[in-house]
DRENBA-718240 format. One record per residue: y, x negated, z of N, C-alpha, C in turn; residue in one letter. Coordinates in steps of 0.02 Angstrom, whole numbers, padded with zeros to 5 digits, always signed. Layout:
N
YXZYXZYXZA;...
//
This chain:
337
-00060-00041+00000+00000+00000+00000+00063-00043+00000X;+00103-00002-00041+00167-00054-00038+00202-00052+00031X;+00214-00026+00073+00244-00045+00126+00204+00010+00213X;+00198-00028+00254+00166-00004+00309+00204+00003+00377X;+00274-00001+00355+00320+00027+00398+00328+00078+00428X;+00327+00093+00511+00351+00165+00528+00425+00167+00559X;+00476+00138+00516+00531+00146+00546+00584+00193+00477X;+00636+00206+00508+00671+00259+00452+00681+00219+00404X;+00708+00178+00412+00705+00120+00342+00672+00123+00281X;+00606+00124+00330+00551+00128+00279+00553+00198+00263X;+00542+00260+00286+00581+00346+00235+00613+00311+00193X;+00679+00304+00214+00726+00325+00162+00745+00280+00087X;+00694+00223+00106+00680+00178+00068+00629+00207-00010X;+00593+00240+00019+00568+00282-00021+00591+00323-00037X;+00634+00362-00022+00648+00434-00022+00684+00467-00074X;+00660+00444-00121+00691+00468-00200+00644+00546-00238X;+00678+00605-00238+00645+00670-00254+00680+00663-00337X;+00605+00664-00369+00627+00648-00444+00651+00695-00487X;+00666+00702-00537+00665+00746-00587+00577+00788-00601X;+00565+00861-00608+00510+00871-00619+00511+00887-00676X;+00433+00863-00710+00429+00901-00780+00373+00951-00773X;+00419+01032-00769+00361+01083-00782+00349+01100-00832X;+00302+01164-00854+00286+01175-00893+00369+01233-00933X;+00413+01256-00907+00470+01285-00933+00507+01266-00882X;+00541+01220-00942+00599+01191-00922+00659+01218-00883X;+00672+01293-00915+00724+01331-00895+00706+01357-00821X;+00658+01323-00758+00635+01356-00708+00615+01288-00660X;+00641+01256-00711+00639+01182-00650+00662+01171-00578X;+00645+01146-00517+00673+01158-00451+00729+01111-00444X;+00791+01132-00420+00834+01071-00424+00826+01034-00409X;+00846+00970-00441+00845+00905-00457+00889+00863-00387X;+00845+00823-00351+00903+00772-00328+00933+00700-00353X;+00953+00662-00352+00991+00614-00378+00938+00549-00350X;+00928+00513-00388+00866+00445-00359+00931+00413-00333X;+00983+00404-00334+01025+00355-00307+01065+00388-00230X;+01020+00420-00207+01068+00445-00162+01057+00399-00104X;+00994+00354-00098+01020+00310-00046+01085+00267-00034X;+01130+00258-00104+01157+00216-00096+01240+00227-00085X;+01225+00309-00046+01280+00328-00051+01323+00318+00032X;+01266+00306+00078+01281+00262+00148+01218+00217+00146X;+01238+00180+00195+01169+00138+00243+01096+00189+00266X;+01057+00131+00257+01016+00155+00291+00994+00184+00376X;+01027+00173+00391+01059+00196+00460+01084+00239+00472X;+01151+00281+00400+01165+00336+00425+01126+00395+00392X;+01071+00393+00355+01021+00431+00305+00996+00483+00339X;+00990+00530+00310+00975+00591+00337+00906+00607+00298X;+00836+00636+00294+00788+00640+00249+00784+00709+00250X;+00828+00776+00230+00810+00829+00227+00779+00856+00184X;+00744+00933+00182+00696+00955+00133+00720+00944+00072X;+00795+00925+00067+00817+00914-00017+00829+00849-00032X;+00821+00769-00009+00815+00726+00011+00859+00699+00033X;+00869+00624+00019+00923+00580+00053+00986+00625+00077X;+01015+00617+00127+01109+00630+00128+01114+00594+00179X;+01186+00573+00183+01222+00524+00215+01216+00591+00271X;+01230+00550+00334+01216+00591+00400+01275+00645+00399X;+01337+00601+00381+01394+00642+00385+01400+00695+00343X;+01344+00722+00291+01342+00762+00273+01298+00836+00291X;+01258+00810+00339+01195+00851+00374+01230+00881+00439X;+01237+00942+00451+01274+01002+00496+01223+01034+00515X;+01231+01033+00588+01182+01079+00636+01230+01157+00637X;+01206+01200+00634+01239+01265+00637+01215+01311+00730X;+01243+01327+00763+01209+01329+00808+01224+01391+00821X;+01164+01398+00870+01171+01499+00883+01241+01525+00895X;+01247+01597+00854+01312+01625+00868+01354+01600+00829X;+01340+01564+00759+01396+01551+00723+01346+01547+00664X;+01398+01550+00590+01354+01590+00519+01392+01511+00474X;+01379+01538+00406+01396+01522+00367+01412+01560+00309X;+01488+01551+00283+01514+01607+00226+01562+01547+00202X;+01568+01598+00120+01625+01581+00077+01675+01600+00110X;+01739+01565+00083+01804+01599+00107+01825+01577+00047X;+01849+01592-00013+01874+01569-00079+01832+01532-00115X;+01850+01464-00115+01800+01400-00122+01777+01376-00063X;+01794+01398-00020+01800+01347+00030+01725+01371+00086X;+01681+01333+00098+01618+01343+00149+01642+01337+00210X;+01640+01367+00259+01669+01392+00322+01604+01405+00381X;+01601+01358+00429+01570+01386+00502+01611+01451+00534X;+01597+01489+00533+01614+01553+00578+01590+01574+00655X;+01630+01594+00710+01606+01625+00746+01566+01692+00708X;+01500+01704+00735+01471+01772+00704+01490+01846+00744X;+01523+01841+00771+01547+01922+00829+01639+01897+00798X;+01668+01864+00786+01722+01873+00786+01741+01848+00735X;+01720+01813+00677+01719+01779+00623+01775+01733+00612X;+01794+01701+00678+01860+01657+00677+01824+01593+00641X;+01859+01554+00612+01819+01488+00577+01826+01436+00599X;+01767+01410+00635+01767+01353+00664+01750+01283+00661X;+01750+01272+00585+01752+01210+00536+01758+01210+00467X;+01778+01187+00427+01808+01197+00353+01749+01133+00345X;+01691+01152+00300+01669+01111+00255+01706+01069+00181X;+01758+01106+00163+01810+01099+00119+01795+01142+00045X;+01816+01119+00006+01826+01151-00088+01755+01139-00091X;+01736+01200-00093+01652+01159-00131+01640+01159-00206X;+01703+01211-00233+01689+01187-00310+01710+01116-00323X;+01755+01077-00294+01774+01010-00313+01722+00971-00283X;+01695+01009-00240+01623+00944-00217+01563+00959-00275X;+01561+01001-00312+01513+01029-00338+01530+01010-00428X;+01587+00978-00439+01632+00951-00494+01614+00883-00498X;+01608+00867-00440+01570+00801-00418+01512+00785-00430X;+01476+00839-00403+01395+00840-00430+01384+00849-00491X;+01416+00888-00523+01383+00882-00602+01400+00835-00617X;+01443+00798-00629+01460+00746-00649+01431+00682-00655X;+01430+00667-00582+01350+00617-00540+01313+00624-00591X;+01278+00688-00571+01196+00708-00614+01224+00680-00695X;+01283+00690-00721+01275+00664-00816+01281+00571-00813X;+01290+00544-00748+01301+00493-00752+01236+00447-00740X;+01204+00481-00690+01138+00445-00655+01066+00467-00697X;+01042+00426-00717+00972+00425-00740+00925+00377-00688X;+00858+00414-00697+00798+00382-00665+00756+00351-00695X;+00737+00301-00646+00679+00234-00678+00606+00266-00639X;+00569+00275-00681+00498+00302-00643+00475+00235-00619X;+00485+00169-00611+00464+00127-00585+00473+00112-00524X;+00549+00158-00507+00550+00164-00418+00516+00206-00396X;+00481+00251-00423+00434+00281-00387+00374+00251-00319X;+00393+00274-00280+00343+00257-00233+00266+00275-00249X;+00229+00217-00201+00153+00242-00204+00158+00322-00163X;+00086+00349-00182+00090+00425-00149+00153+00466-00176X;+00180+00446-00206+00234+00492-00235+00287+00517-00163X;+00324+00551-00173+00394+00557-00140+00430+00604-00167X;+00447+00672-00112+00490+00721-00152+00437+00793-00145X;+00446+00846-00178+00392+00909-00221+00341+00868-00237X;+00290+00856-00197+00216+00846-00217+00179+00903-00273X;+00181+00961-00221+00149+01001-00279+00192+01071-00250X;+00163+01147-00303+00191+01196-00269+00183+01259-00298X;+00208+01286-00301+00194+01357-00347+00259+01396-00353X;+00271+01430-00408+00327+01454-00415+00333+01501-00455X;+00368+01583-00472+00353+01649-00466+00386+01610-00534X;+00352+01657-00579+00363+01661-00640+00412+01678-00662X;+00447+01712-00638+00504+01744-00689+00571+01763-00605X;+00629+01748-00623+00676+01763-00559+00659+01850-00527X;+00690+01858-00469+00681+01926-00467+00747+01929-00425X;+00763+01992-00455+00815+02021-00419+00826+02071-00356X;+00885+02065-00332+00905+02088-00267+00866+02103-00211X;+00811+02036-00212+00770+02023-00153+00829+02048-00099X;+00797+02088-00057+00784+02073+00008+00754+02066+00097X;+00689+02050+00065+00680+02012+00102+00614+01974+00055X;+00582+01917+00106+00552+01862+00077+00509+01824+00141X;+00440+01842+00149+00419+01815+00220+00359+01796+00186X;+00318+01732+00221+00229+01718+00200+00218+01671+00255X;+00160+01700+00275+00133+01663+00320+00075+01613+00319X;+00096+01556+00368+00041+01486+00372+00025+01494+00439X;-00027+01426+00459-00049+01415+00504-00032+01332+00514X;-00002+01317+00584+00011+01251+00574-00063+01207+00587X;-00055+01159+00531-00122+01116+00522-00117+01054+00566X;-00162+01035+00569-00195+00987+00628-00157+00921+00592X;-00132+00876+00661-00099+00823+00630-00134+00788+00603X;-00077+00723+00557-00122+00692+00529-00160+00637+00546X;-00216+00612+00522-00251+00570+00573-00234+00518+00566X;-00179+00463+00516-00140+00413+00531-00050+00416+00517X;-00005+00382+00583+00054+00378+00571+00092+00331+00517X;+00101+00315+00481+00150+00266+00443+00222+00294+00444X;+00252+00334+00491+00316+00347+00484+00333+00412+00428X;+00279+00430+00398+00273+00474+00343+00327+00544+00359X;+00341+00585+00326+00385+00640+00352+00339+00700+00282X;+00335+00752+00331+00301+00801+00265+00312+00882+00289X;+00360+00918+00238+00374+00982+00232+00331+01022+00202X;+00319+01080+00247+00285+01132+00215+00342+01214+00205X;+00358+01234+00163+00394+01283+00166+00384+01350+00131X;+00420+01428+00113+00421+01439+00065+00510+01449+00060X;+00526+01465+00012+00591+01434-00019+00612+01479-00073X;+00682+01496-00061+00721+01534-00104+00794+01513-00111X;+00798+01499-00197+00858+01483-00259+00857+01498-00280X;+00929+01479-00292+00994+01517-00339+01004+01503-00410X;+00972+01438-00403+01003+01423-00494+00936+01346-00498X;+00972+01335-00558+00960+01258-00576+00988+01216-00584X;+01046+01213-00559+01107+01153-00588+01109+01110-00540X;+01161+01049-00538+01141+01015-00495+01163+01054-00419X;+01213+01089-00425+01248+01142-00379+01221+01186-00349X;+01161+01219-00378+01098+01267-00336+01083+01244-00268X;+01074+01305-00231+01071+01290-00163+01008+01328-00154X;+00968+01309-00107+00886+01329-00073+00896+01341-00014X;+00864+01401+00014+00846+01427+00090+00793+01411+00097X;+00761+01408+00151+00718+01382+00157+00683+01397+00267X;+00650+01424+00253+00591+01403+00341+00548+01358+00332X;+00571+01290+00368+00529+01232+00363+00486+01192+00405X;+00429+01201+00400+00369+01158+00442+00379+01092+00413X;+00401+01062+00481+00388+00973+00487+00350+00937+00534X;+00324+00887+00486+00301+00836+00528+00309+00771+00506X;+00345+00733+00566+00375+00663+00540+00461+00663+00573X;+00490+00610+00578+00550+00600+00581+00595+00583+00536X;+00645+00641+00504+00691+00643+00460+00768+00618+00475X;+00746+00568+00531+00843+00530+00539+00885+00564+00594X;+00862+00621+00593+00910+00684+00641+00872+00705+00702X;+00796+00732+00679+00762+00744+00731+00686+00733+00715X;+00635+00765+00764+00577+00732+00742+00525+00684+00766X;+00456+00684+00748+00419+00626+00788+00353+00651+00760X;+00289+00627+00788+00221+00623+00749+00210+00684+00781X;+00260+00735+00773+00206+00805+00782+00254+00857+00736X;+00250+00930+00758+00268+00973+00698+00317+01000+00743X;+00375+01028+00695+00420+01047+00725+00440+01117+00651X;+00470+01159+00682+00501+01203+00628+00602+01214+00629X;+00610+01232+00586+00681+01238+00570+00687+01246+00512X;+00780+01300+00494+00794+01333+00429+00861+01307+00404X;+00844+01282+00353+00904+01235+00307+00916+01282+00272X;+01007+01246+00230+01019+01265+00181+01035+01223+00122X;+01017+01188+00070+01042+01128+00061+01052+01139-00011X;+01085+01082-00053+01110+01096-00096+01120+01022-00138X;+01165+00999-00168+01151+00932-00214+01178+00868-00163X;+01178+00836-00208+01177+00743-00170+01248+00746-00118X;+01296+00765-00157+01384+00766-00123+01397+00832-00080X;+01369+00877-00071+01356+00945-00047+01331+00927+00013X;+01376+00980+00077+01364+00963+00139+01293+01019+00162X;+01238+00987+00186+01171+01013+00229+01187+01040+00268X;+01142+01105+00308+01144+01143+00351+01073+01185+00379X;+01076+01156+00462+01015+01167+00487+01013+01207+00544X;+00974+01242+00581+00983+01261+00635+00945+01218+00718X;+00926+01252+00755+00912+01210+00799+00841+01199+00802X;+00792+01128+00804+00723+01117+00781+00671+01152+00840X;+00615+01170+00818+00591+01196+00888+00518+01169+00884X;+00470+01124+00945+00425+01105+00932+00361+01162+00931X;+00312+01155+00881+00254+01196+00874+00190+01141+00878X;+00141+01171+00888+00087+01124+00887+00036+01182+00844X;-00032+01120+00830-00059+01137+00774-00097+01209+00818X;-00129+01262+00746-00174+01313+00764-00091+01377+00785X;-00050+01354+00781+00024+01400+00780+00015+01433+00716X;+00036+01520+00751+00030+01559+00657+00091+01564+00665X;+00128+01566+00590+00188+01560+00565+00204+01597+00534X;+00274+01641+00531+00285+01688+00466+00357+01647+00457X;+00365+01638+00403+00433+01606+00355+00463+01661+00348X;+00519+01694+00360+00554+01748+00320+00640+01759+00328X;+00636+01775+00267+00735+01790+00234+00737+01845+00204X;+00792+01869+00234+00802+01954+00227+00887+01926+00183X;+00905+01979+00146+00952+01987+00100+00990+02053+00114X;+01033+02066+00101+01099+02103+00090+01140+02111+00038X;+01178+02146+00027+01197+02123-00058+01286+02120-00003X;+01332+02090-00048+01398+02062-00010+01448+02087-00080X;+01491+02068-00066+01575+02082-00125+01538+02038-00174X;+01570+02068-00248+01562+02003-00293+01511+01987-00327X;+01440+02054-00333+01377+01999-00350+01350+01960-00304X;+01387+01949-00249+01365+01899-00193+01307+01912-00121X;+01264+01877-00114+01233+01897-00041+01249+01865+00015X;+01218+01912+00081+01224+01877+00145+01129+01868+00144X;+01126+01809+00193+01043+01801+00198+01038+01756+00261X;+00986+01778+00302+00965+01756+00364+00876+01699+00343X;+00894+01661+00375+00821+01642+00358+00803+01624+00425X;+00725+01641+00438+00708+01612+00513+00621+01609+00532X;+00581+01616+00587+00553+01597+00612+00529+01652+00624X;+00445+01690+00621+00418+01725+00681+00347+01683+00708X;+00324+01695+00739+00258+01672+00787+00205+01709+00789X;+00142+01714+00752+00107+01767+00742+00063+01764+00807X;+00044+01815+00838-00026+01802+00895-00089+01801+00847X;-00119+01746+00869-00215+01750+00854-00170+01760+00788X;-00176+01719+00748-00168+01715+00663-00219+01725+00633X;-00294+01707+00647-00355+01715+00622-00387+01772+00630X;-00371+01824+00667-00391+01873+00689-00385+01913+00622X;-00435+01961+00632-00437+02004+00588-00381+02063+00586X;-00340+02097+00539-00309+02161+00567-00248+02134+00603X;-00202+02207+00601-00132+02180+00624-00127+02123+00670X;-00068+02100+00689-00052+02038+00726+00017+02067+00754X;+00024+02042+00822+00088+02034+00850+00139+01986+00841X;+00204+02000+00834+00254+01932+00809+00288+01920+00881X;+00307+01881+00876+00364+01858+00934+00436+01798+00889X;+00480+01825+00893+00549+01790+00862+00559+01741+00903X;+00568+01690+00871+00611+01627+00900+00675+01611+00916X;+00678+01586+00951+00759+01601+00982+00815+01596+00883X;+00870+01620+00901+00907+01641+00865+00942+01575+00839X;+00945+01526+00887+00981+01475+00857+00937+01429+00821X;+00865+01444+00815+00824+01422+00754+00834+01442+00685X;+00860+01498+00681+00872+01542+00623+00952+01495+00578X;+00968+01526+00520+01020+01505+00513+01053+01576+00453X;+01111+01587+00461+01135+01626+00418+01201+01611+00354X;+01193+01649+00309+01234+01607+00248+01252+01686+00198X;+01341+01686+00227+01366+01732+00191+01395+01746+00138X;+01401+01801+00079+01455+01782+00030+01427+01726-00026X;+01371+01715-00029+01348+01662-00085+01303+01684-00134X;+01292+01660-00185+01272+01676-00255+01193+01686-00215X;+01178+01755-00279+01125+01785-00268+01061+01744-00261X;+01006+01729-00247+00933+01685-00231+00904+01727-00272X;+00843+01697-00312+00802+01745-00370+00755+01713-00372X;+00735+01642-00364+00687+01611-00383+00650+01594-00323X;+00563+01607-00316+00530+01584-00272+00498+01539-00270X;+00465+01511-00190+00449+01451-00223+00395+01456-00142X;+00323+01405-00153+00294+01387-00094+00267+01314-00112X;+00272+01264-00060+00315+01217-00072+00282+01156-00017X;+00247+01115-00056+00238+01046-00023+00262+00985-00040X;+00305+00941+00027+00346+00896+00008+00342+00837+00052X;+00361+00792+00003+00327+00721+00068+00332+00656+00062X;+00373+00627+00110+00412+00548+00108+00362+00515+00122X;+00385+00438+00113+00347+00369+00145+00254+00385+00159X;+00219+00419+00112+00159+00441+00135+00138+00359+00099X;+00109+00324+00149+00057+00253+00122-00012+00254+00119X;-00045+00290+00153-00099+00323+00129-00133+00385+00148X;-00186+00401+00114-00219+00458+00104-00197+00483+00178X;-00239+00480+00230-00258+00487+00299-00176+00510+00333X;-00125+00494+00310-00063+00528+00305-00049+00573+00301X;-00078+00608+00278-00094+00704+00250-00130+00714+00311X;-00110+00782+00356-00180+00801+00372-00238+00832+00340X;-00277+00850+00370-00338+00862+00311-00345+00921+00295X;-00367+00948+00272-00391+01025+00236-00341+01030+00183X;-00314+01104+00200-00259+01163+00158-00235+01169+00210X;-00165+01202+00160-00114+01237+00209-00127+01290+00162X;-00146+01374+00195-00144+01402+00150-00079+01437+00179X;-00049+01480+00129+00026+01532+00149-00013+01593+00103X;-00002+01616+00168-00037+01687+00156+00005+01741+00160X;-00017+01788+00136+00022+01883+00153+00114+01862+00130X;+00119+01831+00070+00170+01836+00031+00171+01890+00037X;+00261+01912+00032+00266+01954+00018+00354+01977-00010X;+00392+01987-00059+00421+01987-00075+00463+02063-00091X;+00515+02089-00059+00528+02170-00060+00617+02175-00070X;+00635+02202-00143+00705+02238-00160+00703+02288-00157X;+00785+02289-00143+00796+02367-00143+00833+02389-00048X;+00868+02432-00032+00862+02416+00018+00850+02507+00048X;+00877+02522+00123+00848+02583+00136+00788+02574+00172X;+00744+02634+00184+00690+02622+00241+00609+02621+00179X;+00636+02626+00104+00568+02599+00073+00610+02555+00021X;+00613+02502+00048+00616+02449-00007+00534+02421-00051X;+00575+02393-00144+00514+02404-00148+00469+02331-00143X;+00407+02339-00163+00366+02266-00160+00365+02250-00220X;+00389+02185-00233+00393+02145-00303+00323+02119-00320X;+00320+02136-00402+00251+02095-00396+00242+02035-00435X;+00208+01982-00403+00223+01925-00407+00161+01877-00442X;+00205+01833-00503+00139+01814-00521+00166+01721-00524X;+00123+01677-00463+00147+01627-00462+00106+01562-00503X;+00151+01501-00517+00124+01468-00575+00116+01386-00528X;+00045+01365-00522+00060+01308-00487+00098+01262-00537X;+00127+01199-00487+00163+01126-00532+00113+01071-00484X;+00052+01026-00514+00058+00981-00474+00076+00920-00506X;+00134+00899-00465+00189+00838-00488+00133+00760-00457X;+00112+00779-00406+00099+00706-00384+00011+00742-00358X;-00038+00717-00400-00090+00714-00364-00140+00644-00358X;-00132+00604-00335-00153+00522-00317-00206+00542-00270X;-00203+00570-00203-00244+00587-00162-00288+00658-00167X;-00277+00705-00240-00305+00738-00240-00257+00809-00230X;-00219+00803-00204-00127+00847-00189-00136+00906-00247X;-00155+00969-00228-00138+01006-00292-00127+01090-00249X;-00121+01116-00292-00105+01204-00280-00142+01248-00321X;-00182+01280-00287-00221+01341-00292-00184+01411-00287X;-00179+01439-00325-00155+01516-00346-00206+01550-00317X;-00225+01590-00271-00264+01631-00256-00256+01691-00270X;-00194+01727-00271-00182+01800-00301-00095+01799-00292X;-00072+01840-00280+00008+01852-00271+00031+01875-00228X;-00026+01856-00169-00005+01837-00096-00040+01809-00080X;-00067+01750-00089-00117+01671-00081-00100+01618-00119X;-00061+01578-00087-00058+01511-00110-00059+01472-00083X;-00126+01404-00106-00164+01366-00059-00125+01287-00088X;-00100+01252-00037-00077+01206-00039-00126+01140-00020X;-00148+01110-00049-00196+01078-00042-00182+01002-00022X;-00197+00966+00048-00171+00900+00051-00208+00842+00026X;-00270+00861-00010-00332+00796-00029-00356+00834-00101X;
//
């Protein structure tokens, strides 16, 4: 293996999420920039589900306060009184920036890391759908992995807006590994919002889970002024996940959750394995992750309807065997070997 480091160094050293080539182009997952390490030190690197960012760009959002447009401008809000309690700034001029970047920067597949780095593999709904709202599937957290190298690995499912470099992803995210901010050799969950290389990140507060934890991922929608939505993304806790027949949930505290108002509609789905500094196999834990009881519902009122969903695996990196199983259009098996 090229490097057997477990220090952040060694992440972010790797930590280049490439360009993917799917099978339709026009449905590609946004792209991050291979040069974004070099936009701080390695020291101040952040490794979020969308990769590299300089720390100063990664924002904890914490209970009792949202996220909305105010013109151009991305705004922390009190959520009961909506006074604004940080100006992210112009995001079209940060986002003027990003396209720009993206026509300037090209990638060398020779920096590619061993084990690959970035969207390993994943599955993704064929065609956009409209005025989701809501979006939940449930996992089971899998048994760690049986060696450390510092590795960092997301399991999510995931909803975007576009394809440009400017598209932004929601996201409920199962981690394991240390991403710069928080983290360590066990699993932790938390809900981002993230967006291109110059574009400021946004997370809520991490909460530790351990393995044999059932999980439901879910983002509920609203429709807002403008064409525009509001969307919550967050956390439930299933009892006895293996059990046959209904299950009881229990919500996670609120400041796990994160909310994002006033922003361009989400259409595209996605379930989603992702994964830094992996040096070898035994880095993965073992089996599947399967995400089960998808389930995707527009429309709003007390019968919204159920979308039906037909998802297309991508496997980008399979070296260790890494691929995605379609089981139906609420089964998708994420495979770590």
């Amino acid at each position: 293996m090229k490097n057997t480091s477990a220090s952040l160094s060694g992440i972010v050293a790797l930590a280049v999420l490439f360009f993917f080539s799917c099978k339709k182009a026009a449905i590609t997952p946004i792209n991050q920039s291979p040069d974004a390490s070099k936009v701080a030190t390695q020291e101040d690197m952040v490794i979020t589900p969308f990769g590299a960012r300089p720390a100063s760009q990664v924002h904890q959002i914490e209970s009792g306060y949202a996220l909305t447009y105010q013109g151009n401008h991305l705004v922390k809000v009190q959520s009961q009184t909506g006074k604004v309690a940080e100006d992210f700034g112009d995001q079209l001029e940060i986002q003027k920036a990003a396209e720009q970047s993206k026509k300037t920067t090209s990638l060398s597949t020779s920096a590619l890391p061993g084990l690959g780095s970035g969207w390993i593999t994943y599955a993704q709904n064929d065609v956009p759908v409209s005025g989701i709202t809501g979006f939940s599937t449930d996992w089971i957290v899998p048994s760690n992995p049986p060696a450390n190298n510092g590795q960092l690995l997301y399991l999510f499912n995931g909803l975007q807006d576009g394809f440009s470099a400017t598209s932004h992803i929601l996201q409920p995210v199962l981690q394991y590994g240390n991403n710069g901010r928080f983290g360590g050799n066990y699993w932790t969950i938390n809900n981002w919002y993230v967006s291109c290389q110059t574009c400021p990140v946004f997370y809520g507060t991490p909460i530790t889970v351990t393995p044999g934890t059932g999980l439901t991922g879910n983002m509920s929608g609203t429709a807002a002024t403008g064409g525009n939505y509001n969307y919550t993304s967050k956390f439930w806790e299933v009892d006895n996940p293996t059990a046959p027949g209904p299950h009881r949930i229990h919500y996670y505290p609120d400041n796990n959750s994160i909310t994002v108002n006033n922003v361009p509609e989400m259409q595209y789905i996605f379930e989603t394995m992702e994964a830094y500094n992996m040096q070898q196999s035994s880095n993965y834990p073992n089996g599947v992750c399967a995400m089960t009881n998808i389930q995707v519902l527009t429309g709003g009122g007390r019968r919204p309807v159920v979308a039906n969903l037909n998802f297309i695996p991508y496997n980008v990196v399979t070296d260790v065997g890494q691929h995605t199983t379609v089981v139906s259009n609420r089964e998708v098996d994420l495979y770590f070997h």
